[in-house]
Structure formats: C-alpha cells, structure tokens
C-alpha positions as CSV (number, residue, x, y, z in Angstrom):
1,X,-40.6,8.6,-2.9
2,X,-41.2,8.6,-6.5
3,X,-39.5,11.6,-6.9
4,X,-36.7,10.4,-4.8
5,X,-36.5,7.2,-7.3
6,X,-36.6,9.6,-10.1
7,X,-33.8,11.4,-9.6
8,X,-31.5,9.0,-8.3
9,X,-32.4,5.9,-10.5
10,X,-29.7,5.3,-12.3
11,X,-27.1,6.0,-9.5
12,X,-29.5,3.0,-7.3
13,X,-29.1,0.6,-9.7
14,X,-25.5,0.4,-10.1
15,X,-25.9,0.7,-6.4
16,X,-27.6,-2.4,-6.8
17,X,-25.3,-4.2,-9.3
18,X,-22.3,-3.1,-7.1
19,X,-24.0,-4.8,-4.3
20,X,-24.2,-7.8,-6.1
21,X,-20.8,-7.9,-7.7
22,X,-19.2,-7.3,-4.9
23,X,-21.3,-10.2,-3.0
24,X,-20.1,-12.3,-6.0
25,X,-16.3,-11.5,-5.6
26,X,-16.6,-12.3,-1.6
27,X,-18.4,-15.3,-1.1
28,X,-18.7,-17.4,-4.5
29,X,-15.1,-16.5,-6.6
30,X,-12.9,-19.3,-7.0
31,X,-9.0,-17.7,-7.6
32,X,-8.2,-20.3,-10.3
33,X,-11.6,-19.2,-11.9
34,X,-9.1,-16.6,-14.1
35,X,-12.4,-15.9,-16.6
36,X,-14.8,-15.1,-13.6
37,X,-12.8,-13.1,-12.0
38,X,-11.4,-11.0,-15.2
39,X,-15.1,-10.0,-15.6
40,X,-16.2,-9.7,-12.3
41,X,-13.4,-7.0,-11.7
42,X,-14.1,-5.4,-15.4
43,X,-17.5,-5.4,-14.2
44,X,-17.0,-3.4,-11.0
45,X,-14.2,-1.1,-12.6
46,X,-17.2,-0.2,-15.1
47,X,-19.8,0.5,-12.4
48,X,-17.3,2.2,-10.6
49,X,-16.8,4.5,-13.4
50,X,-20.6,5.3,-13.7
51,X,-21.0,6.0,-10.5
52,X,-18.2,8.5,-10.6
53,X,-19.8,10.0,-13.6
54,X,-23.7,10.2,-12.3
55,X,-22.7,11.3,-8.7
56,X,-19.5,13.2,-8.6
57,X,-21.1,16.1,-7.0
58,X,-23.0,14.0,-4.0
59,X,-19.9,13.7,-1.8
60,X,-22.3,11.9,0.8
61,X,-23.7,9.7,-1.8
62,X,-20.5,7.8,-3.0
63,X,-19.6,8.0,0.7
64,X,-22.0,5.4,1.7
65,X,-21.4,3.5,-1.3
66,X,-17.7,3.3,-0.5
67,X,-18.5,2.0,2.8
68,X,-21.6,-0.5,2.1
69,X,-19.3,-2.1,-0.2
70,X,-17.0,-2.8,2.7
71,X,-19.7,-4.3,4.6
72,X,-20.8,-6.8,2.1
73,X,-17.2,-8.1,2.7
74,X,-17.2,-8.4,6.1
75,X,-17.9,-12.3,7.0
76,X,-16.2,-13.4,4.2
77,X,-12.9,-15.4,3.8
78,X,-10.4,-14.2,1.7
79,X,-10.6,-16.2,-1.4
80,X,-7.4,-14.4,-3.2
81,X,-5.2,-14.1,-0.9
82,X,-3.7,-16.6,2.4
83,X,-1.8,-14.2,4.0
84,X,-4.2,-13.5,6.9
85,X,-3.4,-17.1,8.1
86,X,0.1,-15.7,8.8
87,X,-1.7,-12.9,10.6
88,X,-3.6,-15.2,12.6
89,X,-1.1,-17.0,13.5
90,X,1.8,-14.2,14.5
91,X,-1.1,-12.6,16.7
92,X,-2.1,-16.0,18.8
93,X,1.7,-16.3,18.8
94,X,2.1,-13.3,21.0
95,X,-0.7,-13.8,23.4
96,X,0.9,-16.8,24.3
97,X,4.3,-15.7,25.0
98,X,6.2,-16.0,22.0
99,X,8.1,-13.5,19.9
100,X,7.0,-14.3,16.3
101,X,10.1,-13.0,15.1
102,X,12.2,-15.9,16.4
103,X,10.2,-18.5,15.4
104,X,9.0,-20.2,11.8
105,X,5.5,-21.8,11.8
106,X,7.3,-24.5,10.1
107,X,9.7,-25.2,13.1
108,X,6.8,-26.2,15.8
109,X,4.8,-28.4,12.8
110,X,8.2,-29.8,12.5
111,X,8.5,-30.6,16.1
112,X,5.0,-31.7,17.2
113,X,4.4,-28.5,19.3
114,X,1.0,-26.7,18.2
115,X,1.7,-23.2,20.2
116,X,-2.1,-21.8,19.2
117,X,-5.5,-22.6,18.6
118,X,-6.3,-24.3,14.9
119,X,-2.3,-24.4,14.6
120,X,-2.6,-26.8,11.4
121,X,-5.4,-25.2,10.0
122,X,-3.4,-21.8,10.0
123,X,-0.3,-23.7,8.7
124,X,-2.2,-25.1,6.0
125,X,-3.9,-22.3,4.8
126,X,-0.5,-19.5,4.9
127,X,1.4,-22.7,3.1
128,X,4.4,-23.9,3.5
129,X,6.6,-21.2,1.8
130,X,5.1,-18.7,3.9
131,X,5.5,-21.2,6.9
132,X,8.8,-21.6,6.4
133,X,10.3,-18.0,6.8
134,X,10.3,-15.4,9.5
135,X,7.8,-12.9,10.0
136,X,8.2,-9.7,8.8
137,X,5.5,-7.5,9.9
138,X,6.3,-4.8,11.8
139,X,5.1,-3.9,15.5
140,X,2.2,-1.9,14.5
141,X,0.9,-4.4,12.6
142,X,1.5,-7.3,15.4
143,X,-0.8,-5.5,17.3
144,X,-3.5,-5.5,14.9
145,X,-3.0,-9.3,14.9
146,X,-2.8,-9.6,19.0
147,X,-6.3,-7.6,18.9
148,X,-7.9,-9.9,16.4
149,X,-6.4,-13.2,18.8
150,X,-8.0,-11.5,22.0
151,X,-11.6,-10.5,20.1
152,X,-11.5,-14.2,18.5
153,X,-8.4,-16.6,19.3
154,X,-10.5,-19.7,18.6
155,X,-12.4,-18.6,15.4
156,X,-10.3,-18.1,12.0
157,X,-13.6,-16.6,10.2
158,X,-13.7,-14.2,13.8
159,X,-10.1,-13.4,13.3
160,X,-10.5,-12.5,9.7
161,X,-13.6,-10.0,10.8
162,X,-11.7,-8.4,13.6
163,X,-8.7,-7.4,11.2
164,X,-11.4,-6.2,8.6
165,X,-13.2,-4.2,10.9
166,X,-9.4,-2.6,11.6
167,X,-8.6,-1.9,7.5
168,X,-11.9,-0.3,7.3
169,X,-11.7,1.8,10.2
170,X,-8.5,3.0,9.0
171,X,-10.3,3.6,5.3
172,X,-12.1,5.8,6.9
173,X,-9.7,7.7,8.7
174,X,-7.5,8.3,5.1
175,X,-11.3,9.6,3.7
176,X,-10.9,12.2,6.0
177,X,-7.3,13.1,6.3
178,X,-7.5,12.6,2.4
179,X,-10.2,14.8,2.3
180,X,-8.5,17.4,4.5
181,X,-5.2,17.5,2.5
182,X,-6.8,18.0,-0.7
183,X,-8.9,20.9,0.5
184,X,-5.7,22.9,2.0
185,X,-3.7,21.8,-1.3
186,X,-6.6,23.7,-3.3
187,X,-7.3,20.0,-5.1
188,X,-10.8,19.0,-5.5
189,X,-12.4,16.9,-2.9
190,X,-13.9,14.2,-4.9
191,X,-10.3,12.7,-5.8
192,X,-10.5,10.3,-3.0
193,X,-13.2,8.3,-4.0
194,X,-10.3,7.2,-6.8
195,X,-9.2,5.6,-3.6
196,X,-11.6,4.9,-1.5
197,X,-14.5,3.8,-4.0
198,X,-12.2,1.9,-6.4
199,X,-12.6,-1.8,-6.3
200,X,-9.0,-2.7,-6.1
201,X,-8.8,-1.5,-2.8
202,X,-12.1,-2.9,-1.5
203,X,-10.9,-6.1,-2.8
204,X,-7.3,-6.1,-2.0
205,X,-7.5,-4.3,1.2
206,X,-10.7,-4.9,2.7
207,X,-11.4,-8.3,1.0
208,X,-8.0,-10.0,1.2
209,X,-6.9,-8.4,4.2
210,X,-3.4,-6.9,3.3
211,X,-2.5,-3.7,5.9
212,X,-1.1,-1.4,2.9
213,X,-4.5,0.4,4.6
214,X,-3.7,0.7,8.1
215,X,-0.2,1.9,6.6
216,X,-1.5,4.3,4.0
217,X,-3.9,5.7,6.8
218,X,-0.8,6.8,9.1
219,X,0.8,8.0,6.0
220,X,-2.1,10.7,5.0
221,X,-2.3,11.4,8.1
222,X,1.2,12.3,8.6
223,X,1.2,14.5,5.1
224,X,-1.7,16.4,6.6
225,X,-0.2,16.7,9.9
226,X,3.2,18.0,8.0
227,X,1.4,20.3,5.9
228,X,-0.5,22.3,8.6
229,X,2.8,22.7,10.1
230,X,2.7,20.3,13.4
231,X,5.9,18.8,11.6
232,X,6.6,17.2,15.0
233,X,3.1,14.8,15.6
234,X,3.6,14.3,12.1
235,X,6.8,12.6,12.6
236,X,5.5,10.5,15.0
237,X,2.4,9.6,12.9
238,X,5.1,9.1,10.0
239,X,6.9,6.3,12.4
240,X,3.4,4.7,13.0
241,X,3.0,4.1,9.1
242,X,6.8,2.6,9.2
243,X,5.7,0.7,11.8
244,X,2.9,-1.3,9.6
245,X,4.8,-1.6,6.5
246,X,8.6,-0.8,5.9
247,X,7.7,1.4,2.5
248,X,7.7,4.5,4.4
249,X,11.4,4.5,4.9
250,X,11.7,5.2,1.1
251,X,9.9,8.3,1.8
252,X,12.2,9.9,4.3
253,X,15.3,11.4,2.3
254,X,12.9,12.8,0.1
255,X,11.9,15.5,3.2
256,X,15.8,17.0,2.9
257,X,14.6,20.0,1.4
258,X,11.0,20.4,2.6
259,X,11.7,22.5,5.9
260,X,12.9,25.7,5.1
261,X,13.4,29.0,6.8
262,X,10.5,31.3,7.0
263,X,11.4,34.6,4.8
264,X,8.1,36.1,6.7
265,X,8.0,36.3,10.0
266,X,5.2,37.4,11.9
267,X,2.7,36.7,15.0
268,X,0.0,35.3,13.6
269,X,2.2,32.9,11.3
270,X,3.7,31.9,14.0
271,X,0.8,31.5,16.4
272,X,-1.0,29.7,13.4
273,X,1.6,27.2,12.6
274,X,1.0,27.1,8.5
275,X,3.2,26.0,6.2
276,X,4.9,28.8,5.4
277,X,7.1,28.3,9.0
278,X,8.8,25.2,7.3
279,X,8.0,25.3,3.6
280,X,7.8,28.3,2.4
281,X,10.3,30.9,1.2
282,X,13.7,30.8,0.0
283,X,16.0,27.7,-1.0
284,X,17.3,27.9,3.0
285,X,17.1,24.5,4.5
286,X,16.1,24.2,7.7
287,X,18.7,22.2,9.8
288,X,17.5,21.9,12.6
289,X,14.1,21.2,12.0
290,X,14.8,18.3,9.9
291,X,17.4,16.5,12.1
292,X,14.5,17.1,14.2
293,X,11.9,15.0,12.7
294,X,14.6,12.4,11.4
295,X,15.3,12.0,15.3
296,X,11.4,11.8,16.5
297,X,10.6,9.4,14.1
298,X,13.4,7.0,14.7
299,X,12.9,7.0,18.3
300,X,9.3,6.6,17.7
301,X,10.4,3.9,15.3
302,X,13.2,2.4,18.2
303,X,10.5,2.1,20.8
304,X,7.5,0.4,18.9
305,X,10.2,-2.2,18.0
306,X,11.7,-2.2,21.5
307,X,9.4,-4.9,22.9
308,X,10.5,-7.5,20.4
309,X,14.3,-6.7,19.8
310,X,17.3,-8.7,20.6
311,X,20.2,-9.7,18.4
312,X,18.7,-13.0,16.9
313,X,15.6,-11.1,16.2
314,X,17.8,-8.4,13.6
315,X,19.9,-11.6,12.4
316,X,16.0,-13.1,11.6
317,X,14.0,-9.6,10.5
318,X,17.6,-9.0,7.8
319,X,17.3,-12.2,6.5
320,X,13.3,-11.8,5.9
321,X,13.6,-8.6,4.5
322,X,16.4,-9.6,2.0
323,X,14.6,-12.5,0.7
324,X,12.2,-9.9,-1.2
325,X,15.3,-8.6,-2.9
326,X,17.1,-11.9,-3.3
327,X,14.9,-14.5,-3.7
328,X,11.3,-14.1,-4.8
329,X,10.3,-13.2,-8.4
330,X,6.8,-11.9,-9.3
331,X,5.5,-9.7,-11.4
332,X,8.6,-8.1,-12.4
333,X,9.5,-5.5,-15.5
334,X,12.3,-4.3,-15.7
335,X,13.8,-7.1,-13.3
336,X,12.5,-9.4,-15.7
337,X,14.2,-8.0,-18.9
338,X,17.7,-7.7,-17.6
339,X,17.1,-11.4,-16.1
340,X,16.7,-12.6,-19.4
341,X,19.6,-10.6,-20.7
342,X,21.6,-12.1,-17.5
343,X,20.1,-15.7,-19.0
344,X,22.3,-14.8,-22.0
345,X,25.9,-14.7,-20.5
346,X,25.3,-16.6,-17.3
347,X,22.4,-19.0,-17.7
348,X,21.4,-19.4,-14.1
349,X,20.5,-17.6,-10.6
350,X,20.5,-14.2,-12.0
351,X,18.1,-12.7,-9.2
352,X,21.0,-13.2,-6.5
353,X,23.3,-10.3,-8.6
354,X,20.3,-8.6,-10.0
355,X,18.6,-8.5,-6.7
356,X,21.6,-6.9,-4.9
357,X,22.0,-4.4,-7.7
358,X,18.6,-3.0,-8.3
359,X,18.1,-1.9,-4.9
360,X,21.3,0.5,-5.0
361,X,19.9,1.9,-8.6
362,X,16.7,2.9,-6.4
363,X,18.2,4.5,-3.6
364,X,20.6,6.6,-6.1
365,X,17.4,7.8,-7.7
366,X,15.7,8.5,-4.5
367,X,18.9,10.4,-3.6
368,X,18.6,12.2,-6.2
369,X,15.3,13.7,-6.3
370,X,16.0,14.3,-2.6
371,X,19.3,16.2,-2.8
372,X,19.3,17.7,-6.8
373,X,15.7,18.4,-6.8
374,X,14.2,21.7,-5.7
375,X,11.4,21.6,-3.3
376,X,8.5,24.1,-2.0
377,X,5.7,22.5,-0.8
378,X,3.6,19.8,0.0
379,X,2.1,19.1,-3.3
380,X,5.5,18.2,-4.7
381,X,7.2,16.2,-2.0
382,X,4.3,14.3,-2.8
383,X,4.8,14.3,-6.3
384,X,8.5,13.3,-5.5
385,X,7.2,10.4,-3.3
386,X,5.1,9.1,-5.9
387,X,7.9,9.3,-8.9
388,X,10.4,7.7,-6.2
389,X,8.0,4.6,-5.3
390,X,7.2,4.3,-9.0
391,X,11.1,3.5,-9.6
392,X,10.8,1.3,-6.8
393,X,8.0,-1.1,-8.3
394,X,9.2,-0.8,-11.8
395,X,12.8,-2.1,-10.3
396,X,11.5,-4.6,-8.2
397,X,11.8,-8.3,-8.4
398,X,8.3,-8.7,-6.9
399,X,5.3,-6.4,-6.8
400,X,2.1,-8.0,-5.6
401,X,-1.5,-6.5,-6.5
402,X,-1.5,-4.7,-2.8
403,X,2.0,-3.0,-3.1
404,X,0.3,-0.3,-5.9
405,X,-2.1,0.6,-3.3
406,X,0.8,3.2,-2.0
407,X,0.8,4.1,-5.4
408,X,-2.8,4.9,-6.1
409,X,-3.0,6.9,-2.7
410,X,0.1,9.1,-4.0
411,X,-2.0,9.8,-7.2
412,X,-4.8,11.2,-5.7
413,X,-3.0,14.1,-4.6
414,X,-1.7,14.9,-8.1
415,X,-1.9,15.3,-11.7
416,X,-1.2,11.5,-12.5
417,X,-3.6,9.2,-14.0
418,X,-0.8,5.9,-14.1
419,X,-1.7,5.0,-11.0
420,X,-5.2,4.4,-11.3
421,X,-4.5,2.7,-14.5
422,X,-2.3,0.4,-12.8
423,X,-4.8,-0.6,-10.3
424,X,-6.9,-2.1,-13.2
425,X,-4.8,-3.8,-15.2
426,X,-2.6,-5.2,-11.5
427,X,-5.6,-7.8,-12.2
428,X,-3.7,-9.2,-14.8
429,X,-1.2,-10.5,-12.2
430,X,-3.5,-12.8,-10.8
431,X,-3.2,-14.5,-14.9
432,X,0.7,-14.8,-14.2
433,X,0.4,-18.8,-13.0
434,X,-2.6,-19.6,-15.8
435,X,-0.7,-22.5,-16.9
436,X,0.2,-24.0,-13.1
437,X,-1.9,-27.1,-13.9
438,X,0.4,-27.4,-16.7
439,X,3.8,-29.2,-16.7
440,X,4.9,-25.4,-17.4
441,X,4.8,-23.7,-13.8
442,X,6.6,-20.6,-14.4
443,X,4.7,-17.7,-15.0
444,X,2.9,-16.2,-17.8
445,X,5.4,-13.4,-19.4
446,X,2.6,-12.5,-22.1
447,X,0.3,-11.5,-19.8
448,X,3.0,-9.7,-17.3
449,X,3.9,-8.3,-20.9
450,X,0.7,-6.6,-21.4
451,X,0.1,-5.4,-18.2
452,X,3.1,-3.1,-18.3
453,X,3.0,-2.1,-21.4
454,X,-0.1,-0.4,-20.5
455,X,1.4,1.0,-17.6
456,X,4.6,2.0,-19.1
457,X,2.7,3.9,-21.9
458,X,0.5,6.0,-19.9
459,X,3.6,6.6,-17.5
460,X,5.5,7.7,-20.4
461,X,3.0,10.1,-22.1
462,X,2.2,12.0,-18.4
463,X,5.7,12.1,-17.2
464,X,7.7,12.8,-20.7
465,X,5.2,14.3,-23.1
466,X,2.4,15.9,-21.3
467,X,3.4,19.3,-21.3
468,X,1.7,20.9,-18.1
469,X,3.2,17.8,-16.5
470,X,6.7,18.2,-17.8
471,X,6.4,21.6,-16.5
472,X,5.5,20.8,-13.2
473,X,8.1,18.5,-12.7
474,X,10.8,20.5,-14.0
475,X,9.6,23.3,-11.2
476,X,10.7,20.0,-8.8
C-alpha cells in the first residue's frame, strides 16, 4: 500500500481535487456567480492538464477518472443550463398522446390545460422563450426523453438522472469507437481523453444535459463503421446521429469523393472488407456506392421521423429550425462584425438579411471542399468535416458552449489543437450577459472579443502557417 501511494501520489491527489471541483461545479455553483465559476473551470482545465501529463501512459487510469467524474454529477440539477425542462417536458408529452411537434408549452399554460406531471414547474424552469416555440429535437432524441418520462414521469431530479445515465452511456460508447478509430488510423490512443477527460464536456454534456453526446456517439461510431468498410451499417448509424441533432447533415456532401473504385482487387480484400474496397486507389468515384449510402441513410432518416410527420408538423419543424438562422444572436464572430457594418447603412434588423445570407456562404464552402477537394481516406474526410463545421460556427449567428463539442470530437482525430482551445475559452460565453442586472442587457462584445481572438489566432497559425499542416491540407 505504501508503495502503491508512492507511486501514484501525485496522480491521487489531483484525483482528489478533481473530485472536489467537480462536486463544487454540480451542486454549489450559482450561474450568475461569473468569478466562481471562471476559477472553478480554470481550476479543473489545470488539473486536467496534470493529469494528462503524470498519467498519459495508464490508459486504465484516466479511464476511471473520466468516468468517476461523471458520477459525481449524477444527482445533480443542471445549474447552467434549463434546457432539460424542455426535455422533460417533450418526453411526458409523448407518453400522453401528443406529438410535441404541434404543440408550444406556451399554448396549454395559455389555455389552462396542464397535459403532464409538474407542467408549471417544467414551464418555469425551460422559460418562456423556450416555451413559446416548437420543439426541435429530433426523433432519436424524443426517445431519450419518452425513456426518462417512463423511468421517472413524476420526479424532475429522476428525469434529469435517467437522461444523464443515457449521455454517459453514450460517452462511453464514443471511448471505444474513438479508441477503435484512432488505432486503425495509426493515431495514438490516448487522444481521446482530450474528449472524454476534458471538463467541458463533463460539464456541458454530462452536467447540463445537452445530447451533442448521444449525437457525437452515433457519429464515431459511424466513422469507424465507414472506415472498416461496412459503409452500409454505417450509413444507418450516420442517420441515427442525424436523428439526435441535425449537424450531421452538414457532413454528408463532404462523402462525394470518399468511395472510390478498388485499383486491387483480390479475395481476401474483398472477404475482409477494408478500406481499400471504397477508399483506396485512384481518383474513380464510386457511383453507385455513394448513391447507395445517400439512399440508406435517408430512408433511415424518413422512417425515424415517420411516426411524427404530417404537414403542420414540416410547416412547425421549418419554422423552428429557421429561427436559429433568423432570429437568435449569441455568441457570434463574424455574424457580429458584418452586423455592425450592416448597423452602418441600415441601422436596424440586420440578422433577418444576414441570417439568410450566411447560411448559403456555408453551404458554398462545404460544396467546395466536397466537390474541388481531393480525397483518400478516412483521416481527411475527417479533416474536411472539421474545417467545414469550423466555417459553420465561425458564420453563425448563435453558437452555444455545447455546439463545439462536435468540434472538439473532430480534433481528436487530427493534427488540430483549435479545438481544444476553444473548449476553454467557450467559458467565456457564459460572461456575454455580465451586465444583465444592468439597464444594459445586450451582451458583452469585449468578452465575445477575446474569446475569438484567441480562437481565431491559434486557427490561423495551424491552418495558414504551420507548415506540416499546410501540407496536409493542400494533399486534401
């Protein structure tokens, strides 16, 4: 035992500290508390760091670390996000009957009509913005809701455990797949823990609830699935992630020139199934295995959303989905700096011709990596689908903490670094409404300011300047 203690001392006692930090951050952290929580995350990012440095080798190690730190989440209430009341309530909504889809939590407060158990509590707590629009979750992640309403439909605290329990069952599954893929990419293994040990995830996944995990999980899987060469399960898998969060769908154009037509051929490549059936070889695109997957994973896609659809349900899900575009700011860059050019000539509403343009500036990019781009394997469709979702945060109007969760995932499996940085200083969002005690409510553009400048400049010097980076990409 003493020997034990010797040699793993310092790794147990930022064990320990990690235990309690994260305890902290759970159950004691007020959001408005913009000091406490600035060093609470600094304070885990640090730890984090150490423990990467004193056990990078002991695989098992930061494995149980990664995990306990889940646990110490478990019974706790979100404190920095309110999301999971929406959740909550879209679940309870369909175990008694309703589409959620058709209906605003709003519209039943309205009327008198509490459809579900704790009704007001669950308006209260999503608020009345959220309350007042259509849901926009997709199938896959209803049915994460419906399970936690039929494990715990009278109990928001039970609810909140049951759709925990889901995002860190599905952490564990992208450990694995993410382990697997970096092994056959020749990458070293220990690159996930920059996922699955880093305290943005734990706290924005696993502590606030948000199903960029359950999405992400699907997507590895998928990549792995794709890579080995079982393109058609991984199409499928690829419609499960779509079928959590929408992102996916940004992904797909970029696969135009990832099957291609073997240049060997031989028995035990094709009784194997490796990649070099659809990725290998020459610049020959594979036809008909990529209208292939295209089809599987829109039928896939068709039938998960089969249960919900009719025609006021597409008029409902457009309108959601466009109010991301059209209507809500946050945490914008480059959206921001052509607003307040916009400001300058028109003076008012500037996100309702911004919002429409920026969106057809990021599918002409993705376009173009997908179809003026060459392509070879798995490593850079990845790389591809991490430059491609960059352009789509950087052009967005909003980008909450969670949405660079796809980003850091993306990282893992390359070269890049700005990823990781962005999930530290994404922190700094939480400072954007520091003055909403204030008779000034709009947010904080110094602090937005800084956050991207950091990320801008590490983006920058790996994309632009970084030589074996540059190289990489121009091999693209």
């Amino acid at each position: 035992m003493q020997q034990f203690w010797k040699l793993n001392k310092v790794p147990l006692l930022l064990t320990f500290v990690s235990v309690l930090l994260y305890w902290y951050v759970a159950y004691n952290l007020v959001r408005t508390d913009y000091t406490s929580l600035i060093l609470l995350y600094s304070s885990l990012w640090l730890v984090f760091i150490l423990l990467l440095k004193y056990t990078i080798d002991n695989i098992r190690f930061l494995t149980v670390i990664a995990f306990l730190s889940r646990a110490i989440l478990i019974l706790a209430i979100p404190n920095l996000s309110q999301d999971f009341y929406r959740f909550i309530w879209d679940g309870r909504m369909i175990l008694e009957g309703f589409n959620p889809y058709l209906y605003t939590p709003e519209s039943f407060m309205q009327s008198g009509n509490l459809p579900v158990n704790q009704a007001e509590a669950l308006y209260e707590g999503m608020g009345q913005l959220n309350g007042s629009h259509y849901t926009n979750y997709p199938p896959i992640n209803q049915l994460c809701f419906v399970i936690a309403g039929l494990f715990s439909g009278h109990s928001i605290l039970g609810s909140a455990v049951v759709l925990r329990l889901l995002i860190i069952a599905a952490d564990f599954g992208t450990f694995f797949f993410g382990k697997q893929l970096l092994k056959t990419l020749g990458l070293p293994i220990k690159n996930i823990f920059w996922f699955i040990l880093n305290p943005f995830i734990i706290i924005e996944l696993t502590g606030n609830l948000h199903f960029e995990g359950v999405m992400i999980f699907f997507l590895v899987w998928s990549l792995y699935l794709l890579h080995i060469g079982r393109w058609k399960w991984a199409a499928v898998v690829f419609a499960l992630s779509i079928s959590v969060k929408l992102i996916p769908l940004l992904f797909l154009p970029l696969l135009f020139r990832y099957f291609k037509k073997p240049t060997v051929i031989s028995s035990i490549v094709e009784t194997s199934k490796t990649p070099l059936d659809y990725a290998g070889g020459d610049n020959v695109i594979d036809y008909k295995t990529l209208v292939q997957f295209y089809i599987i994973v829109g039928l896939t896609t068709c039938i998960l959303f089969a249960p919900f659809f009719s025609l006021e349900f597409v008029n409902n899900y457009a309108e959601t989905v466009g109010l991301w575009f059209q209507n809500f700011e946050f945490n914008g860059s480059i959206y921001y700096i052509a607003r307040e050019i916009g400001y300058r000539f028109r003076g008012y509403n500037e996100i309702a011709v911004i919002g429409k343009i920026l969106p057809v500036v990021v599918f002409l990019i993705v376009i173009g990596l997908a179809f003026f781009r060459r392509q070879t394997d798995t490593r850079q469709l990845v790389i591809k689908m991490l430059l491609a979702f960059t352009c789509y945060l950087f052009l967005s109007t909003t980008v909450h903490p969670w949405y660079v969760a796809t980003l850091l995932i993306l990282g893992v499996f390359t070269n890049y670094k700005f990823p990781l940085v962005w999930s530290f200083v994404i922190i700094l969002s939480y400072l954007a409404y520091i003055n909403i005690n204030t008779m000034d409510k709009s947010e904080n553009l110094w602090v937005i300011a800084l956050e991207y400048i950091v990320v801008y400049a590490i983006f920058i010097w790996e994309v632009f300047i970084n030589k074996a980076n540059s190289k990489e990409l121009a091999s693209l």
